[in-house]
C-alpha positions in Angstrom: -25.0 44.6 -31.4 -26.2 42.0 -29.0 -28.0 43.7 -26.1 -27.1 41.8 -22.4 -30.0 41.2 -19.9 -28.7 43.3 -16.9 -29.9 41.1 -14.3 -28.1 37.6 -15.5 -26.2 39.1 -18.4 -26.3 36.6 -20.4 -27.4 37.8 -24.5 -30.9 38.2 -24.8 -33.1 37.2 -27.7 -33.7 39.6 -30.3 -37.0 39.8 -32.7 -37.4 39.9 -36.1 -41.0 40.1 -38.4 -42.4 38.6 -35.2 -39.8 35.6 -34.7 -37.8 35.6 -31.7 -34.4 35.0 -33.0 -31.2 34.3 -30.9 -28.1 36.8 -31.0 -26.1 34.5 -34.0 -29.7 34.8 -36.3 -30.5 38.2 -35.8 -27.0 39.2 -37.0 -27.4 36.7 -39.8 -30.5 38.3 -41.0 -29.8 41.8 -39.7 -27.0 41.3 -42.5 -28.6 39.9 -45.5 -31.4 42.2 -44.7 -29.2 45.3 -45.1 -28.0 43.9 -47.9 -31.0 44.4 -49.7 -31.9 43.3 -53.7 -28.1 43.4 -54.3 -27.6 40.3 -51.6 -24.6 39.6 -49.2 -22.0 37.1 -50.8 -21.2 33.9 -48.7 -17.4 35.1 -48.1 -18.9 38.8 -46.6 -21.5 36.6 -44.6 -18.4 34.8 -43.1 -16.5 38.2 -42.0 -19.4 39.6 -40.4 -20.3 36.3 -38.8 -16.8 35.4 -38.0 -16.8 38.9 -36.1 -20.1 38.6 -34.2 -19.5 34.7 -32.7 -15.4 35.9 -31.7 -14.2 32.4 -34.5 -14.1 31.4 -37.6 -16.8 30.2 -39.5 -17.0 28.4 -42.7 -19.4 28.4 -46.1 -21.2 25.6 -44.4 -21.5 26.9 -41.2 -23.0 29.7 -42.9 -25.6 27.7 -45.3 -26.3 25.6 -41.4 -27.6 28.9 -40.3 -29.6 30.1 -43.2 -31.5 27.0 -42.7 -32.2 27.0 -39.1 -33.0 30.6 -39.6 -35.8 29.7 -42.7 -37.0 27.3 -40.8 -37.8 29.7 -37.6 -39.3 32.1 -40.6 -41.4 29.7 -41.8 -44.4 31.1 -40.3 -43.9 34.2 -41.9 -43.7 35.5 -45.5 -39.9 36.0 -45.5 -37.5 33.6 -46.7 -33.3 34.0 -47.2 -32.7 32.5 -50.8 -29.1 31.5 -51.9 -28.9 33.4 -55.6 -25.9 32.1 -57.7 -24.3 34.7 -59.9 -21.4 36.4 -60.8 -17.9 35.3 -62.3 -16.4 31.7 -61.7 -14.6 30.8 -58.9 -11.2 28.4 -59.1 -13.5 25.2 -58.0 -15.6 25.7 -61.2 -18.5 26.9 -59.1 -20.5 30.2 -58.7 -20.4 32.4 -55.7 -23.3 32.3 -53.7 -25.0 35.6 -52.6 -28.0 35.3 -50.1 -31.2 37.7 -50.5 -34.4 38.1 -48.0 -37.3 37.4 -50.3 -40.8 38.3 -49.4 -43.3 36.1 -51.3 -46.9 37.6 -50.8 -49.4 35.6 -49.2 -51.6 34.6 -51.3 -48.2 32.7 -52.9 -48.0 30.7 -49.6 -50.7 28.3 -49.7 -48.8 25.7 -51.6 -45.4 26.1 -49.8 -44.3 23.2 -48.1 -41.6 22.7 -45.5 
């Protein structure tokens, strides 16, 4: 739930593994976060989203944010990763389900943005 600053009540940033996130992130990670190993598919990413910002978002709007939100991570040792898995969709592709990954720190060295 997105807390409002009583003085201008306007929605007030929200911080995450040290990363000050706005509202439409935090809910984002919030989501795949409590999603755990098992990961949050794209079309339960676009419910939850779709209810949080009051319209309709798409599979793109959600793979926009997962970027913008890695790269406000990028300083830390978290990353959301897109795992594609489970039964075929009519397109011919693979649903997408999105996972928090923590990659320990002595992996980081050679990541590059």
């Amino acid at each position: 739930m997105t807390r409002i600053c009583p003085h201008c009540h306007l929605p007030m940033k929200e911080l995450r593994f040290g990363v000050v996130l706005p509202p439409m992130k935090a809910a984002l990670f919030d989501a795949v976060k409590a999603a755990g190993e098992i990961g949050v598919s794209t079309t339960e990413l676009i419910t939850t989203m779709t209810e949080h910002a009051g319209r309709r978002l798409d599979a793109q709007t959600i793979k926009a944010h997962v970027f913008q939100l890695n790269e406000l991570l990028a300083g830390t040792n978290y990353q959301i990763r897109s795992e594609r898995r489970g039964g075929e969709r009519p397109n011919g592709g693979r649903p997408a389900f999105w996972v928090l990954e923590h990659t320990p720190i002595s992996k980081l060295r050679g990541r590059h943005w």
